[in-house]
C-alpha positions in Angstrom: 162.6 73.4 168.8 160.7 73.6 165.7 162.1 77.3 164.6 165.5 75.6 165.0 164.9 72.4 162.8 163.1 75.4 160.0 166.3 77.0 160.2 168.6 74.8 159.9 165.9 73.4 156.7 166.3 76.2 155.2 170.1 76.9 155.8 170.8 73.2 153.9 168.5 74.7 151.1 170.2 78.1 150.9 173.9 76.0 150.8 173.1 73.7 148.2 171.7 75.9 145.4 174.6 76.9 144.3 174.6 75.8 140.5 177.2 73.9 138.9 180.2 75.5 136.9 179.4 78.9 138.6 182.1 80.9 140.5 181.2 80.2 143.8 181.0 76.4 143.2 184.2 76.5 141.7 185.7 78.1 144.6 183.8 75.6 147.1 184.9 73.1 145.0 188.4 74.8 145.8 188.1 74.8 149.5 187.0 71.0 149.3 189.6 68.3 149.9 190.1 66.6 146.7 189.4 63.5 148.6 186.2 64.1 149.8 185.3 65.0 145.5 182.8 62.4 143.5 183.7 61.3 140.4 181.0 63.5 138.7 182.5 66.4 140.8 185.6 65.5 139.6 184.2 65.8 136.2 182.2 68.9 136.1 185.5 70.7 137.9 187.5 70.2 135.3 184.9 70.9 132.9 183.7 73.9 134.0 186.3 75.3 136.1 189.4 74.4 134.1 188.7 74.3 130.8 
């Protein structure tokens, strides 16, 4: 049980370092419904990713 919760630790860690403006987070932020986007996500979209 405790290799799965690691895993899964680590997984979450892995997933979230993607770095903001780069061209996989743009293209999560693609994938994502524009609903579910925060206002600083919002932001940092069309910062990065559009302009």
């Amino acid at each position: 049980m405790k290799k799965i919760a690691f895993i899964l630790v680590m997984a979450l860690q892995i997933a979230a370092c993607t770095e903001v403006g780069s061209d996989e987070w743009c293209s999560d932020m693609d994938t994502k419904a524009k609903g579910d986007w925060t206002a600083n996500e919002a932001k940092d979209y069309a910062k990065h990713c559009i302009f």
